[in-house]
C-alpha positions in Angstrom: -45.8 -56.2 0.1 -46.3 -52.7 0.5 -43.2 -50.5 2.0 -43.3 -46.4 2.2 -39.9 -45.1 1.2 -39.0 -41.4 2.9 -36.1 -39.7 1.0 -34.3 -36.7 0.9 -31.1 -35.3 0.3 -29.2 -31.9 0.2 -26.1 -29.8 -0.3 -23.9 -27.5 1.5 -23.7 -24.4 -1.0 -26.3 -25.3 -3.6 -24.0 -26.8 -5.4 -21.4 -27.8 -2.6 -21.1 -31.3 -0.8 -24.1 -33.1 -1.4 -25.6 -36.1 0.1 -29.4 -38.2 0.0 -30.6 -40.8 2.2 -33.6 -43.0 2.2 -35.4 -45.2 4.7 -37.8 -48.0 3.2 -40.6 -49.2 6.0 -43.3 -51.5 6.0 -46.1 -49.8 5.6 -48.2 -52.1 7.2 -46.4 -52.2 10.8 -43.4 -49.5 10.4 -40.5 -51.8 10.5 -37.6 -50.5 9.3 -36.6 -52.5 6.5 -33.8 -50.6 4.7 -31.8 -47.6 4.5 -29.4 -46.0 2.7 -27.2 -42.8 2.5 -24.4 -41.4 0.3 -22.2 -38.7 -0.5 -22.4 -37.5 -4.0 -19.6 -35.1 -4.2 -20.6 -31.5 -5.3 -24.4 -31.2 -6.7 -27.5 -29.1 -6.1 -29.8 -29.8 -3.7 -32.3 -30.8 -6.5 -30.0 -33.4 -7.8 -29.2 -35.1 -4.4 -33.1 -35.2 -3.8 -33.3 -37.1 -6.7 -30.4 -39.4 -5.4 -32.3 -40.1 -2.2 -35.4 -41.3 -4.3 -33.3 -43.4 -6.8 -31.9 -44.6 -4.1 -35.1 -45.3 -2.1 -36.7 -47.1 -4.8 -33.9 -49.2 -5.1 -33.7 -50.7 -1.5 -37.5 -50.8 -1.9 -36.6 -53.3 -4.9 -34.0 -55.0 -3.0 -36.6 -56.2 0.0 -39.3 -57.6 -2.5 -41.8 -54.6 -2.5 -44.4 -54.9 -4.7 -46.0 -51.2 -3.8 -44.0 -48.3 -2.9 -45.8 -45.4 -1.6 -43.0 -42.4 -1.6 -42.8 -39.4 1.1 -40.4 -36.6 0.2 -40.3 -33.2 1.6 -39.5 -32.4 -2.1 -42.5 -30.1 -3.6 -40.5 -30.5 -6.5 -39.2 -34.1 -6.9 -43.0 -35.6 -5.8 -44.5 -32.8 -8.8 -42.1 -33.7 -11.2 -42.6 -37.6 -10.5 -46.3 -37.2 -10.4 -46.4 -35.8 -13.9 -47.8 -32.6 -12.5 -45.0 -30.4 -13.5 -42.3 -30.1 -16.3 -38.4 -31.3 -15.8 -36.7 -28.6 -17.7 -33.7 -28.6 -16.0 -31.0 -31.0 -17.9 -28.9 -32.5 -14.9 -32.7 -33.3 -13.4 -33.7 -35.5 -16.9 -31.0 -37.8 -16.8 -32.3 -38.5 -13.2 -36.2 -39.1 -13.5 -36.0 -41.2 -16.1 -33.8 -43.4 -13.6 -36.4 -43.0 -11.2 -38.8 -43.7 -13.9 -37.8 -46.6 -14.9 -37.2 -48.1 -11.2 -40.8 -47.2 -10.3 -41.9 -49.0 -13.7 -40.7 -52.4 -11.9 -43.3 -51.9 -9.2 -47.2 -52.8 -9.0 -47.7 -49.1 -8.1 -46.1 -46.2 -6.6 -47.6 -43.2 -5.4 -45.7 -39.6 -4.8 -46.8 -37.7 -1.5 -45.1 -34.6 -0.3 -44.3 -34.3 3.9 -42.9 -31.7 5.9 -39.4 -31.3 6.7 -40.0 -32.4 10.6 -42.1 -35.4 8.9 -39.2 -37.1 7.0 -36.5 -36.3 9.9 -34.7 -40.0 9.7 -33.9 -39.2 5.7 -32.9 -35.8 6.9 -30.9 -37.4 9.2 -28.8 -39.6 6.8 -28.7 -37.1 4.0 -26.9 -35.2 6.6 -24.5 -37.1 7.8 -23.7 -38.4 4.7 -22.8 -34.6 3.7 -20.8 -34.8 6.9 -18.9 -37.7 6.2 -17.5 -36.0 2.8 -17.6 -32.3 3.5 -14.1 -30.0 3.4 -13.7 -27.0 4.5 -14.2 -24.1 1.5 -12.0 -23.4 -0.9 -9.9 -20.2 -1.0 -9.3 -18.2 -4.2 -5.6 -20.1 -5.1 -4.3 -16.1 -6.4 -4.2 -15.1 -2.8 -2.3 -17.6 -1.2 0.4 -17.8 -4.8 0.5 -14.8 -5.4 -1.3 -15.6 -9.2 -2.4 -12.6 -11.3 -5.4 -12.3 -13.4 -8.7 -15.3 -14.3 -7.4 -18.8 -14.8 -8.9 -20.7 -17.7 -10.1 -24.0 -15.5 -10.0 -27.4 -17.2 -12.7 -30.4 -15.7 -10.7 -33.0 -16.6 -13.3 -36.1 -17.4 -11.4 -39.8 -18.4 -13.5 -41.6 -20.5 -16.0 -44.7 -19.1 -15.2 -48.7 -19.0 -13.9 -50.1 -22.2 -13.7 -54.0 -22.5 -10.1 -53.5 -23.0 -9.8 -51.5 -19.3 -11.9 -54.3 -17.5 -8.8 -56.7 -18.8 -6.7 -53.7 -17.7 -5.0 -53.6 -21.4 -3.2 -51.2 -23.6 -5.4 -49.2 -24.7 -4.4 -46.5 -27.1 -5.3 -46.0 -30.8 -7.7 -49.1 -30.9 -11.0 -47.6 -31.6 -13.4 -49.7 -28.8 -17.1 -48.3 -27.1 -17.5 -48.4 -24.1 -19.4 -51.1 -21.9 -23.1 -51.1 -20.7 -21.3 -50.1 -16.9 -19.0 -47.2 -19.0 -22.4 -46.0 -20.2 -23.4 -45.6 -16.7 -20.4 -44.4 -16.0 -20.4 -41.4 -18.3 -23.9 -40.8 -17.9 -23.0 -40.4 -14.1 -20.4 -38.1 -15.0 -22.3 -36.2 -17.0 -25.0 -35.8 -14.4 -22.0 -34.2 -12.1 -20.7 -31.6 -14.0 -24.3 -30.9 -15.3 -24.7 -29.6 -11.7 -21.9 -27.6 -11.1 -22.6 -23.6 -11.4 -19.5 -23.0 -13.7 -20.7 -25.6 -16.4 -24.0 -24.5 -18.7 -25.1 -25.1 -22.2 -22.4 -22.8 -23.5 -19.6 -24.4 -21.6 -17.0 -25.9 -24.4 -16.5 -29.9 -23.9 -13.2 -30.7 -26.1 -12.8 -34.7 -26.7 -10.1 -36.7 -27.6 -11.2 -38.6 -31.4 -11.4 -41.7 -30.0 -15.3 -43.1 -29.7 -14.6 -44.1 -26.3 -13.7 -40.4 -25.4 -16.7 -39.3 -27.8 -19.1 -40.9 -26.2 -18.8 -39.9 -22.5 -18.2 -36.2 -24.1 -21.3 -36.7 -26.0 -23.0 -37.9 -22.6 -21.8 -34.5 -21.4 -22.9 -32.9 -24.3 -26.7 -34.4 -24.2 -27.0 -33.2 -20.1 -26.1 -29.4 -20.5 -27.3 -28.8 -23.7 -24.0 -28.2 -25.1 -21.8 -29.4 -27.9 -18.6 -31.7 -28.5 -15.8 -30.5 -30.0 -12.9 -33.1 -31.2 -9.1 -32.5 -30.8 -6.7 -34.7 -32.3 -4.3 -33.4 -29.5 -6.0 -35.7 -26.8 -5.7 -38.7 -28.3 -4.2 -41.4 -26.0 -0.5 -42.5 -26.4 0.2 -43.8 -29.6 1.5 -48.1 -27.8 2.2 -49.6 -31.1 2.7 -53.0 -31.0 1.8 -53.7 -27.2 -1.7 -52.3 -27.9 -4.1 -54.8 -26.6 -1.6 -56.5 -24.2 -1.6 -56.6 -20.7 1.1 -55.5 -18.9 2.7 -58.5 -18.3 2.2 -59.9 -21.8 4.3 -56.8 -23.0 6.9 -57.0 -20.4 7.6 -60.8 -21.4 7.3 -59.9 -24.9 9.7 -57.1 -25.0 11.3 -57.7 -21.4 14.2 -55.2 -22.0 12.3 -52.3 -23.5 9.6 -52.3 -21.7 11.8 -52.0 -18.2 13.7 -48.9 -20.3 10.3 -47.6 -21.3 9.7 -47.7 -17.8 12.3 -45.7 -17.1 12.6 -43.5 -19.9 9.9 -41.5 -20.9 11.6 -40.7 -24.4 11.6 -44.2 -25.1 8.5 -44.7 -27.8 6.3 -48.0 -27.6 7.7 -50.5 -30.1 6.2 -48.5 -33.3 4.4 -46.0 -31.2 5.3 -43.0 -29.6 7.4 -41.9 -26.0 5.3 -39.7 -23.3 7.6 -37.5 -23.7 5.9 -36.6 -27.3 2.7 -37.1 -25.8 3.1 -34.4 -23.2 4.7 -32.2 -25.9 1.4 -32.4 -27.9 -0.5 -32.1 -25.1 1.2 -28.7 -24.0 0.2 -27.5 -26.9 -3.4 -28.3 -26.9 -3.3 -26.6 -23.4 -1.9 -23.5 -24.8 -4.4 -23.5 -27.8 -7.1 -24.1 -25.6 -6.3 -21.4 -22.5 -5.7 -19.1 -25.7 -9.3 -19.8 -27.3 -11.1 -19.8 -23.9 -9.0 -17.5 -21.2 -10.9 -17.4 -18.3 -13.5 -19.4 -18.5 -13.9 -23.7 -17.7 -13.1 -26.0 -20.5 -14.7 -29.4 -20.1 -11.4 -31.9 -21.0 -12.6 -35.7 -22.0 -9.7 -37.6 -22.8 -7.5 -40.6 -21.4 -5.0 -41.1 -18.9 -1.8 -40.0 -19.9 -3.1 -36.9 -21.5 -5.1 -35.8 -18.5 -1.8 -36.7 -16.2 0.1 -34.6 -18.3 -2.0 -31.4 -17.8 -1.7 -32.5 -14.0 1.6 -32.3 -14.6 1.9 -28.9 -16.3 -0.4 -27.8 -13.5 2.1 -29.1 -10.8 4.9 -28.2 -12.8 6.0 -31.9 -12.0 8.3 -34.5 -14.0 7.6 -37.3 -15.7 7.7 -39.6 -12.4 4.1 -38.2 -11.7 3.0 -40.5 -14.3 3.6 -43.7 -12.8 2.9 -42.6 -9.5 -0.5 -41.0 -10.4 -4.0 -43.1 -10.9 -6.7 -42.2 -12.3 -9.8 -44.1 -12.1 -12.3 -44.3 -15.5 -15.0 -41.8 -15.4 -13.0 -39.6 -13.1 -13.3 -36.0 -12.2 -9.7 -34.0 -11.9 -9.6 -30.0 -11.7 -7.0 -28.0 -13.1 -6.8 -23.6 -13.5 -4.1 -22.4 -15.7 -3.9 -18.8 -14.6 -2.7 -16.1 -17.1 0.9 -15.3 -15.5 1.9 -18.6 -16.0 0.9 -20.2 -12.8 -1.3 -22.9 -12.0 -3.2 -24.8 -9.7 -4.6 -28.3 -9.4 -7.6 -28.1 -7.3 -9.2 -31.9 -7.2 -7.7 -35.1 -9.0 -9.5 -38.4 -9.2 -12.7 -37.8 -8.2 -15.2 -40.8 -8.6 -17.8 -39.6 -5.7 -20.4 -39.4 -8.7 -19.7 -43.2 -10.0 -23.2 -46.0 -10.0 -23.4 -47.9 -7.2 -22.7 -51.4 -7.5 
């Protein structure tokens, strides 16, 4: 069966809210077959053009196409596809060689480009989808709290899936990879900030030691061209003896600590260490790192309760926040440490960019 897929996407600010969508018809008759549309968070337009094709392909899959003829208004994605021109851009690379290998599970596909007013149902999705996720622009923080001077911003990045999150375990010290999805994940990931017009090849990426944390930095790394550095500082909590347990293995094991560790965050792990020593250390890899980089974005990998406590020292919160604040793997959080000690947390838990399931 032969289907025409017509794609597109876009974003509000180049890079701002971004969206794609993608119809699939059959090309014998027209009939609409498939569509699809998404919000990608912040991106370029290039990148959510590239969304709407990956995206296109894959509903193209999904209906038993054998051919795929593709119509983009997209001088640049149909080039680049058709061999015709170079992808030099990093965040694009990551991106075609999805689309690559999609269109490499076809008889044949074929790249055409269209006019805008030719591909208006895309359009049309892509738009809505932008829509559906936009917010109204950001002001400056400094004039509405009165902060003087450039804040040092931190893109706070949790590492991808482990085996040991999918059981939703302890994870702290233990050394694990990540899964084939975590890949994805971090890949994803990296695709997002490789799009964002404060990140570029000379952007410092600090990881936490751990090769889970090394990895989706590394991910990073490989998409802007930059490089990874390691801090000992980001490590996750230290959870002794419960690491590897689920929480309710740990709670029957040690009912009566674990409802005071609960409680108390000075309480240590049974031969680990409290979050109260965990936030301490990571204060100080805040300071040392708003020191080395003032004004200018740091890209933060790390783990849960280190990234919750730079929330933290960014909301100037207690220790409750940690309990009552989730963050998802692979997730995006935004935090500007400004110069006269102020501070403001501008996005937390953002998993727009995740794969698709």
């Amino acid at each position: 069966m032969k289907v025409v897929v017509e794609a597109d996407g876009g974003s509000r600010g180049n890079p701002g809210p971004a969206g794609y969508g993608a119809v699939v018809r059959d090309a014998a008759n027209g009939e609409l077959l498939a569509e699809r549309a998404e919000g990608i968070g912040v991106a370029t337009n290039n990148v959510a053009e590239y969304g709407g094709l990956i995206a296109g392909l894959q509903a193209a899959a999904s209906v038993g196409a054998d051919e795929v003829e593709v119509r983009m208004d997209s001088k640049l994605v149909v080039e680049q596809m058709s061999g015709r021109w170079q992808i030099k851009h990093p965040s694009l690379q990551p991106l075609a060689a999805q689309a690559r290998t999609l269109a490499a599970g076809f008889d044949r596909v074929t790249y055409s480009w269209i006019p805008r007013e030719r591909n208006k149902e895309a359009d049309r999705l892509a738009n809505e989808a932008m829509d559906a996720q936009a917010e109204p622009r950001q002001s400056t923080p400094s004039k509405w709290t009165g902060a003087k001077g450039t804040p040092t911003r931190f893109l706070l990045v949790r590492h991808g899936q482990t085996p040991l999150s999918v059981e939703r375990r302890y994870s702290g010290r233990g050394d694990v990879a990540l899964t084939p999805l975590g890949e994805q994940q971090a890949l994803a990931a990296a695709t997002r900030l490789s799009a964002m017009d404060v990140v570029d090849s000379s952007t410092p990426i600090v990881s936490s030691p751990l090769g889970r944390a090394k990895q989706t930095a590394q991910a990073i790394a490989d998409a802007t061209s930059g490089a990874v550095d390691v801090h000992t500082g980001l490590t996750e909590t230290d959870f002794g003896s419960w690491e590897g347990l689920t929480f309710a293995e740990a709670a029957e094991r040690d009912s009566a600590l674990h409802s005071r560790w609960l409680s108390d965050p000075s309480i240590p792990a049974p031969g680990g260490e409290s979050f109260d020593e965990v936030h301490r250390r990571v204060r100080k890899v805040r300071d040392e790192l708003v020191s080395a980089h003032e004004g200018k974005t740091v890209v933060v990998v790390s783990h849960v309760t280190p990234i919750k406590s730079l929330l933290r020292l960014g909301l100037d919160a207690g220790p409750a926040l940690l309990f009552r604040l989730h963050l998802d793997l692979a997730s995006l959080s935004i935090v500007e440490f400004y110069p006269d000690g102020n501070a403001s947390v501008r996005l937390v838990n953002d998993i727009s960019h995740h794969p698709r399931s």
